[in-house]
C-alpha positions in Angstrom: 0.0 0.0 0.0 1.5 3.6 -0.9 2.2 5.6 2.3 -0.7 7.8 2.9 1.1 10.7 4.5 3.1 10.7 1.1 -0.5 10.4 -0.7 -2.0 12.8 1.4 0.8 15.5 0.8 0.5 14.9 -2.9 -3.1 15.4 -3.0 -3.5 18.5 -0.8 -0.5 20.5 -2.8 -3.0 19.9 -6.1 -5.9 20.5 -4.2 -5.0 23.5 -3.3 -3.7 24.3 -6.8 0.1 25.9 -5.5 1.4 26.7 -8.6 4.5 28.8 -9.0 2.9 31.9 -10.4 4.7 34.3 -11.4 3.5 36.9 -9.0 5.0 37.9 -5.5 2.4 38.2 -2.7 3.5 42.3 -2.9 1.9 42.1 -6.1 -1.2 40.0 -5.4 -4.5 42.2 -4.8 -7.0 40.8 -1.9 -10.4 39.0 -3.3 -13.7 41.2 -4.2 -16.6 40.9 -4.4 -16.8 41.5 -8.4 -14.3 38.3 -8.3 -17.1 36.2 -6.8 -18.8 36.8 -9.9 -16.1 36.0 -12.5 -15.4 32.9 -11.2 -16.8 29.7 -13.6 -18.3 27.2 -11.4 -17.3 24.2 -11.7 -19.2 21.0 -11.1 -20.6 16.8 -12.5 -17.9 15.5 -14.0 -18.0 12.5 -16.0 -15.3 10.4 -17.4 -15.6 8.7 -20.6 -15.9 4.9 -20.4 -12.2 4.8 -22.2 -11.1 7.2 -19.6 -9.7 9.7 -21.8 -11.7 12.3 -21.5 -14.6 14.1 -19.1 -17.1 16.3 -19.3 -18.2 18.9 -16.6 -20.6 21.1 -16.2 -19.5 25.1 -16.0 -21.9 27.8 -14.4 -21.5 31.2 -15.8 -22.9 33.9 -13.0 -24.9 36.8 -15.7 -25.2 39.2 -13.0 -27.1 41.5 -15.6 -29.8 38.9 -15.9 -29.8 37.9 -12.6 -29.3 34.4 -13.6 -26.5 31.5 -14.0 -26.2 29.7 -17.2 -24.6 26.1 -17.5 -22.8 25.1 -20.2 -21.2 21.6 -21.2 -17.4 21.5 -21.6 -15.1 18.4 -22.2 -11.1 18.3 -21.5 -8.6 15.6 -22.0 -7.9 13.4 -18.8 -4.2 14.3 -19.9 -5.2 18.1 -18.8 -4.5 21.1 -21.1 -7.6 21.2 -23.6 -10.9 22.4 -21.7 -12.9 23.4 -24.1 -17.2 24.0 -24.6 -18.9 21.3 -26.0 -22.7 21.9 -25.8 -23.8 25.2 -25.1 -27.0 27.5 -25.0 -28.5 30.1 -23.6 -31.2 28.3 -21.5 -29.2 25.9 -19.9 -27.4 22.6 -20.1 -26.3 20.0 -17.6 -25.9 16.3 -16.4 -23.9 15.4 -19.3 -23.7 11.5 -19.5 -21.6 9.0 -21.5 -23.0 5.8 -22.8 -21.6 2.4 -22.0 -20.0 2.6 -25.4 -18.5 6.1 -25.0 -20.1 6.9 -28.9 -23.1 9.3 -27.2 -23.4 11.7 -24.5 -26.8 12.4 -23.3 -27.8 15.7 -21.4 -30.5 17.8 -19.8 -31.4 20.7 -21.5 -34.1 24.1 -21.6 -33.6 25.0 -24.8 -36.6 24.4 -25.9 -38.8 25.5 -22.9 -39.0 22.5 -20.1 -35.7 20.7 -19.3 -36.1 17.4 -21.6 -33.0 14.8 -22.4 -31.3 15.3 -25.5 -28.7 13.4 -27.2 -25.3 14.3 -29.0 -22.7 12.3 -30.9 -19.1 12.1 -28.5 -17.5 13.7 -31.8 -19.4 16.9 -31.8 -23.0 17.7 -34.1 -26.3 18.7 -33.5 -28.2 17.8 -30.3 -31.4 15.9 -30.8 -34.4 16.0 -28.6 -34.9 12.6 -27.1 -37.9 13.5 -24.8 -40.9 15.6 -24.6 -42.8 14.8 -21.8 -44.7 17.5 -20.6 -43.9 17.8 -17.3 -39.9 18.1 -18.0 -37.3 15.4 -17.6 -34.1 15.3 -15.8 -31.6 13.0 -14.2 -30.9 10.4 -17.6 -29.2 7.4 -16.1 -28.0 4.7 -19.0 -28.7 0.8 -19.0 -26.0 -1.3 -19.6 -26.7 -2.3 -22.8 -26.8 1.4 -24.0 -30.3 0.6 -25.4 -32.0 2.7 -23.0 -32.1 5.3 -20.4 -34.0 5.9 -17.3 -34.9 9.6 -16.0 -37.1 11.6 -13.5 -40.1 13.9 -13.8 -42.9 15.0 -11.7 -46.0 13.8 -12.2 -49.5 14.2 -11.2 -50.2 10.3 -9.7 -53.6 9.5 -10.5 -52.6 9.5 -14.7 -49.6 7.0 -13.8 -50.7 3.9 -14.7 -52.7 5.1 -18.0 -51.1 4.6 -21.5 -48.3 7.0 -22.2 -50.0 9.4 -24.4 -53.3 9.7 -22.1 -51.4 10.4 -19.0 -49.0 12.8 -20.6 -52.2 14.9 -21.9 -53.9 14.9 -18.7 -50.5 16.1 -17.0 -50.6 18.7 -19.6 -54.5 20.0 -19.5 -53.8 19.9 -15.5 -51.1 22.3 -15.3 -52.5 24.1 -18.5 -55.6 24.9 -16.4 -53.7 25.9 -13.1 -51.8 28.1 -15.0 -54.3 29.7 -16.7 -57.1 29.2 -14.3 -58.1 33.1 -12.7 -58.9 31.0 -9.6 -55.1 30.6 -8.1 -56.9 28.6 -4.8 -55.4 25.1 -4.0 -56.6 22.2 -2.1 -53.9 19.9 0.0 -54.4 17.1 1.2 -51.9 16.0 3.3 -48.3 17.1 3.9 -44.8 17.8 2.4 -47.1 19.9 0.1 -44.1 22.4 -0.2 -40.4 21.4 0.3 -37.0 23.7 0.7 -38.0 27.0 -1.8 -40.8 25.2 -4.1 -44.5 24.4 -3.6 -44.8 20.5 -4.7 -48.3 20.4 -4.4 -49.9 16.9 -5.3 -46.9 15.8 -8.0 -44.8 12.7 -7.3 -41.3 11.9 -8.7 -41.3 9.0 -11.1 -38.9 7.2 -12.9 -39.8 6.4 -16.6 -37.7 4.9 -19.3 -37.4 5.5 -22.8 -35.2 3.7 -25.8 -32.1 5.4 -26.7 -33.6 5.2 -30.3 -36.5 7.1 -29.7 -40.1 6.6 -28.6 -42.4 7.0 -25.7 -41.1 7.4 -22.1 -42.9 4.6 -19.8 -43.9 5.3 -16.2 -42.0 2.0 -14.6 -42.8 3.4 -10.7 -46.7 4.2 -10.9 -48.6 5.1 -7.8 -48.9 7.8 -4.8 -44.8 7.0 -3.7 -42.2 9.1 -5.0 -39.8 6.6 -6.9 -37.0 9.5 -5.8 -36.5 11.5 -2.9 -38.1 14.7 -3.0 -35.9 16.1 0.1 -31.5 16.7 -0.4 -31.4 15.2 2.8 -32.1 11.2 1.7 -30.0 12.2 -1.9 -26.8 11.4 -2.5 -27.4 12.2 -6.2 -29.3 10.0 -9.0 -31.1 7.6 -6.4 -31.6 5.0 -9.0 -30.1 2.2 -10.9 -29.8 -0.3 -13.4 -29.0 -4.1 -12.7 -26.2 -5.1 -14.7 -28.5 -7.4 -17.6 -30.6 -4.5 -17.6 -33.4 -6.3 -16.6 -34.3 -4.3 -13.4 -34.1 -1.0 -11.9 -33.3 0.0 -7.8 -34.7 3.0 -6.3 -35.7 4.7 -3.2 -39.1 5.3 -2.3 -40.1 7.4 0.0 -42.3 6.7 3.2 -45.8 5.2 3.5 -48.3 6.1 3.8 -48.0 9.3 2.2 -49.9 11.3 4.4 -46.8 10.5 7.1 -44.4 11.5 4.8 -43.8 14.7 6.1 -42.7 13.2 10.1 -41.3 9.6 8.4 -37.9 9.0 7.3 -38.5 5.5 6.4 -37.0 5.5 2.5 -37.2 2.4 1.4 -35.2 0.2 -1.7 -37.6 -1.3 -3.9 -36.5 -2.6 -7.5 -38.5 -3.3 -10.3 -38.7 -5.6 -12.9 -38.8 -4.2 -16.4 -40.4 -6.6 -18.8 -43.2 -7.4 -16.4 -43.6 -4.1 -13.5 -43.6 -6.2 -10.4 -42.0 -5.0 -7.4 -40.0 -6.0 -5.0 -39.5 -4.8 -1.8 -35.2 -4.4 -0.6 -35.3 -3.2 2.3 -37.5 -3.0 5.7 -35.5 -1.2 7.7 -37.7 1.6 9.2 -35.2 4.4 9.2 -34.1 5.5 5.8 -32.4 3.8 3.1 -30.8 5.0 -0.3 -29.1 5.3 -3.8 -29.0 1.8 -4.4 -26.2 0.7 -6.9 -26.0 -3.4 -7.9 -22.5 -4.6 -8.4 -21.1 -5.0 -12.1 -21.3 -9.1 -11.5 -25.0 -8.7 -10.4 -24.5 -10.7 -7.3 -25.0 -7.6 -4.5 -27.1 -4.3 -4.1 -24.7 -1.6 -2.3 -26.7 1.2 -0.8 -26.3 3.7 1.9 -28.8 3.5 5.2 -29.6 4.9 9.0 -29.9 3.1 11.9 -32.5 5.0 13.7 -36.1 6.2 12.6 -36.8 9.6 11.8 -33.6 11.4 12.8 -32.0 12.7 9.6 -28.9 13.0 10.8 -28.1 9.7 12.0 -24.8 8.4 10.3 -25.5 7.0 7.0 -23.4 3.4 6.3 -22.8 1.9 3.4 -25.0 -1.6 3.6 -24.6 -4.8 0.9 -27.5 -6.9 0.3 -26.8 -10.3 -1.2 -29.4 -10.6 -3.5 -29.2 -14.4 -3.5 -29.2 -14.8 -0.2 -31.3 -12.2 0.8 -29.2 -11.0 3.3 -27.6 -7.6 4.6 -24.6 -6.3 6.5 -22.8 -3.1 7.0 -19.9 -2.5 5.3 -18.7 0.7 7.9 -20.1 -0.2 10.7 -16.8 0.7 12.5 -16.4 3.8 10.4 -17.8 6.8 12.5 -18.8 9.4 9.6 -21.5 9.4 6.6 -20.8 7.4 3.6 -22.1 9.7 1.2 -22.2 9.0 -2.9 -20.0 6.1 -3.7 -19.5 3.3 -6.9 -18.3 -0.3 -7.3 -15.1 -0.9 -9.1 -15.3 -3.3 -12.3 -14.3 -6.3 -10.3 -17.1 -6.0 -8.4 -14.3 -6.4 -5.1 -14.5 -3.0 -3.6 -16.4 0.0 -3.2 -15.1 3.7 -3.6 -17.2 6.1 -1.7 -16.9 9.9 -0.5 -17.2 10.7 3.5 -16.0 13.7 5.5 -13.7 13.4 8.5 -13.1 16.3 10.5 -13.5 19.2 8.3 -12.1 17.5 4.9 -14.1 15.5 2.4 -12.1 12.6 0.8 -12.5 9.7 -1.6 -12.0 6.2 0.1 -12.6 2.6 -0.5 -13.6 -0.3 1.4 -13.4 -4.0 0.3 -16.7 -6.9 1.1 -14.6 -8.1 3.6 -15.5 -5.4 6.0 -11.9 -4.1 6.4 -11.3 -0.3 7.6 -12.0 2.2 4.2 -8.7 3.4 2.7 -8.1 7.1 2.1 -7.2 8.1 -1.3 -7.0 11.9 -1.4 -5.8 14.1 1.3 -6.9 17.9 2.3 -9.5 20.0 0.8 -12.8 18.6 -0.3 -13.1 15.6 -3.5 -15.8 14.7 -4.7 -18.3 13.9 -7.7 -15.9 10.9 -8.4 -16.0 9.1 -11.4 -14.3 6.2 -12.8 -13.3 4.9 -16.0 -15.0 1.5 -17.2 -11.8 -0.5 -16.9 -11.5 1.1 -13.1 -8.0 2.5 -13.4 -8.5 6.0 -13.6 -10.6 8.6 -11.5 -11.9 11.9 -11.9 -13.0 14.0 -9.0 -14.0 17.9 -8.4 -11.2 19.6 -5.9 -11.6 22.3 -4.0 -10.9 24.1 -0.8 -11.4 27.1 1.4 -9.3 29.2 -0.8 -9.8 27.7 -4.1 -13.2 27.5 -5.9 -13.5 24.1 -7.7 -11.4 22.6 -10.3 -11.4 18.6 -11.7 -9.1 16.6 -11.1 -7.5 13.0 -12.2 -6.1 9.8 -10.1 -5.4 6.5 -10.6 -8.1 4.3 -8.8 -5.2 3.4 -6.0 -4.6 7.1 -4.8 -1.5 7.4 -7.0 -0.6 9.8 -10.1 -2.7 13.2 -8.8 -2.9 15.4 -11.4 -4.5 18.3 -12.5 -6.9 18.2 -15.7 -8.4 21.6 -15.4 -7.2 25.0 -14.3 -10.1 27.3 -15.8 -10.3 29.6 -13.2 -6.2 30.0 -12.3 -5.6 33.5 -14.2 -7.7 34.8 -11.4 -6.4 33.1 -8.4 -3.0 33.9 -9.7 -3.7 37.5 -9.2 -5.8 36.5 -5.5 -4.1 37.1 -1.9 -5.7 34.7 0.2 -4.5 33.7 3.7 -3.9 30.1 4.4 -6.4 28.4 6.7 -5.3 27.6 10.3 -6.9 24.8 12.1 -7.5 25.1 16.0 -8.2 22.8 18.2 -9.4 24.3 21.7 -11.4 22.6 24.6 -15.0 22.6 24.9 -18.3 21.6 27.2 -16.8 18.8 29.1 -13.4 19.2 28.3 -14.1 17.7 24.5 -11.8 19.0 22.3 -13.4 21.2 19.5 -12.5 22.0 16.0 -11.8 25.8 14.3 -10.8 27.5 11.1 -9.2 30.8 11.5 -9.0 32.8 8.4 -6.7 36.2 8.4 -6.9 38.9 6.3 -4.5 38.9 3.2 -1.9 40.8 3.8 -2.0 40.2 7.3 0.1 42.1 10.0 0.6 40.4 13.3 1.5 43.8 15.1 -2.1 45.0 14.6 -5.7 44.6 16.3 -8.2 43.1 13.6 -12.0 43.5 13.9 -13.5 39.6 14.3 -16.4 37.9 12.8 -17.3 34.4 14.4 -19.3 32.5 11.8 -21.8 29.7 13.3 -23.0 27.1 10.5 -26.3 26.0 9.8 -27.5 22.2 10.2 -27.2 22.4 12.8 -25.7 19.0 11.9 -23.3 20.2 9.3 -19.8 21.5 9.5 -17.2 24.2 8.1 -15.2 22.1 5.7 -12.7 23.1 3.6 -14.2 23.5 1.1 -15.5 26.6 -1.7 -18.6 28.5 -1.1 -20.2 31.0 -3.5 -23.1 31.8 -0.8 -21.1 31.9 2.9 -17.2 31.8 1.7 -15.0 33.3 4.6 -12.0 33.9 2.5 -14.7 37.0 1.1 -15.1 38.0 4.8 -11.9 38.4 5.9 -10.7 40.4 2.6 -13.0 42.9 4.0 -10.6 43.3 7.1 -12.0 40.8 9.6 -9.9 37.9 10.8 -12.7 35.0 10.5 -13.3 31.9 12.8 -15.4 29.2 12.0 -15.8 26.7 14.9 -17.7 23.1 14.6 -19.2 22.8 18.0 -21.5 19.9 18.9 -23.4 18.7 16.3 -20.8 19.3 13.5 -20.5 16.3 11.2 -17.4 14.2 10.5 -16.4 14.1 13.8 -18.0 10.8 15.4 -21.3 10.4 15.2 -21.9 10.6 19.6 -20.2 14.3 19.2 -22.8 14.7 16.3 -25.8 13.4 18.3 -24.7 15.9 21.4 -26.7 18.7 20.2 -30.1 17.1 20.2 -32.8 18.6 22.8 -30.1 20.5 23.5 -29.8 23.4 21.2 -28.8 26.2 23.4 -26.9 23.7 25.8 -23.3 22.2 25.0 -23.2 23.5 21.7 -23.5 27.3 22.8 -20.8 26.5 26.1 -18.4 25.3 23.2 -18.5 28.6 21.1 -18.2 30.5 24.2 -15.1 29.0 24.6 -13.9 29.3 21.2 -14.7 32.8 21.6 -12.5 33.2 24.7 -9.7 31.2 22.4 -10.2 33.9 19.6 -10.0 36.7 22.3 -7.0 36.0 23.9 -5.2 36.2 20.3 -3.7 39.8 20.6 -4.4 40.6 17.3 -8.2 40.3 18.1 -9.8 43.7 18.8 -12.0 42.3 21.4 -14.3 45.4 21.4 -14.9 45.2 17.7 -16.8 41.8 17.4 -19.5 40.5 15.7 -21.5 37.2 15.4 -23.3 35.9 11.7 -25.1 32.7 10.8 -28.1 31.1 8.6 -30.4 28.7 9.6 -29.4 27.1 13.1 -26.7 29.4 12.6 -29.3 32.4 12.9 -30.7 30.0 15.7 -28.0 30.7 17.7 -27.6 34.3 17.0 -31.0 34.7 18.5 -29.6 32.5 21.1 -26.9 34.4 22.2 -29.0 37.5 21.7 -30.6 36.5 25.1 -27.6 35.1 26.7 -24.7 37.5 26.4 -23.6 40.7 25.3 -19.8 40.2 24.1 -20.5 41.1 20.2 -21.1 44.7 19.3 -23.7 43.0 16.6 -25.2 40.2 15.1 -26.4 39.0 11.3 -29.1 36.2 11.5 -30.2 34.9 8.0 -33.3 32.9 8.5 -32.8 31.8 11.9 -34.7 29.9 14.0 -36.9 32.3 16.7 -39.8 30.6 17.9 -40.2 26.6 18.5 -43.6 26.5 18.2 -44.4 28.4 15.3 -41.3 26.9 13.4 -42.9 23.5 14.7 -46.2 24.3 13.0 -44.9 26.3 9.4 -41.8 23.8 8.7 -42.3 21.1 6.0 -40.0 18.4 7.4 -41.8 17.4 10.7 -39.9 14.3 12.0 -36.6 17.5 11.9 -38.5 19.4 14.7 -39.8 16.4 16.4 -36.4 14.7 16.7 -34.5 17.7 17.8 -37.2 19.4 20.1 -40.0 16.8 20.6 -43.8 17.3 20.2 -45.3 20.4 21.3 -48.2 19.0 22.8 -46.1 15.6 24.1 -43.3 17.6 25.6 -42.9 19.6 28.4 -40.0 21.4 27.9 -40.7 21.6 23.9 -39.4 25.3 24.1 -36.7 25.3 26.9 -34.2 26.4 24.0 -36.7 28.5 22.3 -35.0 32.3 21.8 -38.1 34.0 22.2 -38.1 33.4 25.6 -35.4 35.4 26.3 -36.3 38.3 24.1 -36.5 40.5 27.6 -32.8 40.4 27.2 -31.9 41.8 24.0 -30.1 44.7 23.1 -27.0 43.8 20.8 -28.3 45.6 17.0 -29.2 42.6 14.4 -29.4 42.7 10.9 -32.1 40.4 9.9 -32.6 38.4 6.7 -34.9 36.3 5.5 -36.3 34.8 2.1 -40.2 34.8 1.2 -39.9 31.0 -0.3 -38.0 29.7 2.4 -40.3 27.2 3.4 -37.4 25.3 5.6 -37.7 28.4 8.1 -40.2 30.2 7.3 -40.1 33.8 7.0 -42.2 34.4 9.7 -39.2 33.2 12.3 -37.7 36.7 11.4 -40.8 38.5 11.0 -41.1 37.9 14.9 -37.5 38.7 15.0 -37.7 42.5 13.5 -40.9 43.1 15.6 -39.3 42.2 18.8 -36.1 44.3 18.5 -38.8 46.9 16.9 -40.6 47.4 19.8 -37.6 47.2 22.6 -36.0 49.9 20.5 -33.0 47.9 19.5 -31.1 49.3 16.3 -32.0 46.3 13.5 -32.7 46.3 10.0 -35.2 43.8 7.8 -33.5 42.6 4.4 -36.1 41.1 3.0 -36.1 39.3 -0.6 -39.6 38.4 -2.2 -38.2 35.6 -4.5 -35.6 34.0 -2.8 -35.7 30.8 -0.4 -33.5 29.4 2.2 -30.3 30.4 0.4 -29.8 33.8 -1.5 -29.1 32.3 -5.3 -29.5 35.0 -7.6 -26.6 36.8 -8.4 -28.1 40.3 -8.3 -29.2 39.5 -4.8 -26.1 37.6 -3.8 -24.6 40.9 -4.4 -26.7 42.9 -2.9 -27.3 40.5 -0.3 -23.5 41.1 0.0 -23.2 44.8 -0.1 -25.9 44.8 3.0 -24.0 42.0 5.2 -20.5 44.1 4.9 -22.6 47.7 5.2 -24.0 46.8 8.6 -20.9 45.1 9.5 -18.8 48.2 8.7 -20.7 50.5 10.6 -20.3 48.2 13.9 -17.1 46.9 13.9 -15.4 48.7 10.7 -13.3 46.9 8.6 -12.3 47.9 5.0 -12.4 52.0 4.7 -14.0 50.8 1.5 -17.2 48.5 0.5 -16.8 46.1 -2.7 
């Protein structure tokens, strides 16, 4: 086995992308804001089957429109070539080989809905594969190359009617609530709206279609969604193909439907193509997901959770013998999630992507249930994809100071290289300061992980204005990885130094320091940023009096937290924070989140122990308050209440509010604004740059 220190090292120098520019540091200029939108996003890539070449999807930012726009590109595995390969102005994306490597088929809006086209691997015209009215997306090949598999949202009751019949009454159905004056709508039970999007009564099925042309075919009627409708059960395209081509694995989600909304029990169902009868996987009743059979046919890989309706229970990577009829875990002893992963050819191991404290890596694990085996070292890799022979690897790289880029291995770790660079003009010209990592003791005495990120250009012999970032999740974590929403590199160019600590509840390290948050939301987890904060204030180039504290989502939550509990920061930015348990309990669309971490209102007595609006006596510190119309995973109400209270105790806040934005701000026009607003307020109460971006 290679050393993996040497691996490691290898990987996080490319990673990183530490070229030998040209420039001196004296030269260098610190990152902007302007930058954030110059930079081509980089994402999906896909080798081909040969292993020569990969295609990628890059997102252009056009601010003017207020849009992105994706384009297809394709670049040598050798590196040096990226080039555009299918491009338009509405849109394309999810490029995908077929087994023979001869055609690529994508998702496209060129021609109104997203439908999957099909182009020749040596360039040509694209030609429309599908038309279904209600938009198709996620194309996932057979085997064979014969046919391919994809998504769309249907209304349920036309499922099982002949293809043409059910596609018109989809059509007429939406026809009439577009065009209908009355805009009323009836729902019947739950998970009606989900994230930024209403749902209504549509379900995700999975149809199939010949590669040749044809009608699709519904191959998952019903009331179930054949495909997760929430992130939180995806790991990406929860579907496959059995290796004859015979059947196809999914993930439905919970019955019955009208418990959707408080289950997490996601099933594995397959189904048999030639004759539609189902078979049920898995009964497991916490969730289970993004099923994958093995190329000799003999196993179904998928990822699953121990316990019932807590999304954040560790996800391990489970084979079921499909002989047999049999499961087992094959991490049970490996304390992080497994999150997308693929068999090698031999059908003898699994590669798979999993965080472990604060850096996402590619790893692989044999059926033998021996430890998983890193394979690239600092930074975050991931969307890996290998080459049909299993020798080669492609990956996107990235870290906290370097948006993302692809990149190339040998399936054994060796041989990192770097196949793109698209975006290294820029970073050439970019003074960023290298993260530090921290470790500093928490509640308990448990040790606790931080980023500290410096100004460029930093001077040690100075006093720096602080910003202490608190992530969302709350069971997530600051990894080192790019960000085009919350990126602290950004931050600190405006003059702060930056700290990002993972308290309890931060992922990928152990799934008990994980769990430690739960019922406890104002508890542990708010003792261990106090003392992180006391470790950031005994720095002496921290100017203790110029402090602020930011966050989104629990983040907020705990702005509004420490709102009522101390007075250290001189302000606070809470973007769609939690306020109030029991409306957040009763406006939410994911039940079984609240339930888990609080309990049920009317079950528990101390529902709202942690609740912030209990406190609200106690607030004084000036907020800056944000929140998103269609933000339906905190609803907008949270920081309605918010802006009232610290309205009517007289306490300096201000309301950004954005009428067609969700959870995250994605437009670019209102990224920037969005932007211009966070580093204003921040300015004015702590100072920072003598000049905004």
């Amino acid at each position: 086995m290679k050393n993996p220190l040497t691996r490691a090292a290898i990987a996080a120098t490319i990673l990183t992308l530490s070229l030998a520019w040209a420039l001196t540091a004296q030269e260098k200029r610190a990152f902007t804001l302007a930058d954030m939108f110059t930079i081509d996003r980089i994402s999906d890539p896909q080798i081909s089957p040969d292993g020569k070449s990969v295609l990628f999807t890059v997102s252009h930012v056009l601010k003017d429109e207020n849009k992105t726009n994706s384009d297809i590109w394709i670049a040598s595995v050798g590196g040096g070539d990226a080039r555009a390969f299918i491009t338009s102005p509405k849109g394309d994306h999810s490029a995908r080989w077929s087994p023979d490597g001869k055609t690529i088929a994508f998702v496209s809006s060129r021609g109104g809905s997203g439908q999957i086209y099909l182009v020749d691997a040596a360039g040509g015209e694209p030609r429309q594969l599908t038309t279904i009215s209600t938009g198709a997306g996620q194309p996932v090949w057979s085997p064979d190359g014969k046919t391919i598999a994809f998504v769309s949202g249907v209304f349920p009751e036309f499922s099982d009617r002949p293809f043409a019949e059910s596609d018109r009454l989809n059509r007429e159905k939406e026809t009439f609530r577009d065009t209908s004056k009355v805009k009323a709508r009836i729902y019947t039970h739950l998970l009606y709206r989900h994230w930024d999007s209403v749902v209504e009564d549509k379900v995700q099925h999975i149809f199939v279609v010949p590669a040749a042309g044809g009608d699709p075919r519904d191959v998952t009627p019903g009331e179930r969604d054949a495909v997760p409708t929430s992130s939180t059960f995806s790991a990406g395209d929860d579907f496959g193909f059995s290796p004859d081509g015979a059947e196809l694995a999914y993930t439905a989600t919970p019955l019955p439907v009208r418990e959707q909304a408080w289950r997490t029990n996601h099933d594995i169902l397959s189904v048999n193509l030639s004759t539609g009868a189902v078979k049920q996987i898995t009964t497991n009743p916490a969730a289970d997901g993004f099923p994958r059979y093995s190329p000799d046919g003999k196993y179904i890989a998928y990822r699953a959770q121990a316990r019932a309706d807590f999304e954040a229970d560790r996800w391990q990577l489970m084979l079921y013998d499909r002989a047999a009829g049999t499961t087992r875990s094959l991490t049970e002893n490996f304390d992080t999630n497994v999150d997308a992963f693929g068999w090698a050819p031999s059908s003898e191991k699994i590669y798979l992507e999993a965080s472990v404290e604060a850096n996402s890596a590619v790893w692989n694990v044999g059926l033998d249930g021996s430890a998983p085996e890193r394979l690239t070292g600092e930074g975050s890799a991931s969307s890996f994809s290998l080459s049909a022979d299993g020798g080669t690897m492609v990956f996107a790289g990235r870290s906290l100071t370097r948006a993302p880029e692809i990149f190339t291995m040998a399936s054994d770790g060796g041989d990192v290289r770097a196949v793109t660079d698209i975006n290294g003009a820029l970073f050439a010209n970019i003074e960023f300061s290298k993260p530090e990592v921290v470790w500093f003791a928490g509640a308990g005495g448990t040790k606790v992980h931080m980023w500290i990120i410096k100004p460029p250009f930093f001077d040690a012999s100075k006093k720096y204005p602080f910003v202490y970032m608190v992530h969302g999740g709350p069971q997530g974590a600051w990894g080192n990885s790019w960000s085009t929403r919350w990126n602290p590199s950004l931050w600190a160019a405006q003059g702060y130094v930056v700290a990002l600590p993972n308290p309890r509840g931060s992922t990928g390290f152990g799934q008990k320091f994980t769990d430690e948050i739960t019922r406890d939301w104002g508890g542990k987890v708010y003792e261990d940023l106090m003392a992180g904060l006391s470790y950031m204030e005994a720095l002496p180039y921290i100017d203790t009096a110029r402090m602020a504290a930011v966050g989104a989502s629990y983040g907020g939550y705990m702005m509004n937290w420490m709102m009522g509990h101390t007075d250290r920061f001189k302000t606070y930015v809470v973007h769609d924070g939690v306020y109030n348990f029991y409306s957040m309990y009763g406006t939410t669309e994911e039940v079984w989140f609240d339930e888990w971490e609080h309990g049920i209102p009317w079950e528990t007595p101390d529902f709202d122990h942690f609740s912030p609006h209990r406190y609200a006596g106690n607030f004084n510190t000036p907020a800056l308050i944000v929140h998103g119309e269609l933000d339906y995973r905190v609803p907008m109400t949270e920081g309605q209440q918010l802006f009232t209270t610290l309205q009517r105790r007289g306490v300096p806040s201000k309301f950004l509010y954005f009428p067609d934005e969700g959870h995250w701000v994605l437009k670019p026009a209102n990224s920037e604004f969005w932007h211009q607003t966070v580093f204003g307020w921040l300015g004015e109460y702590i100072g920072g740059m003598t000049s905004r971006p």
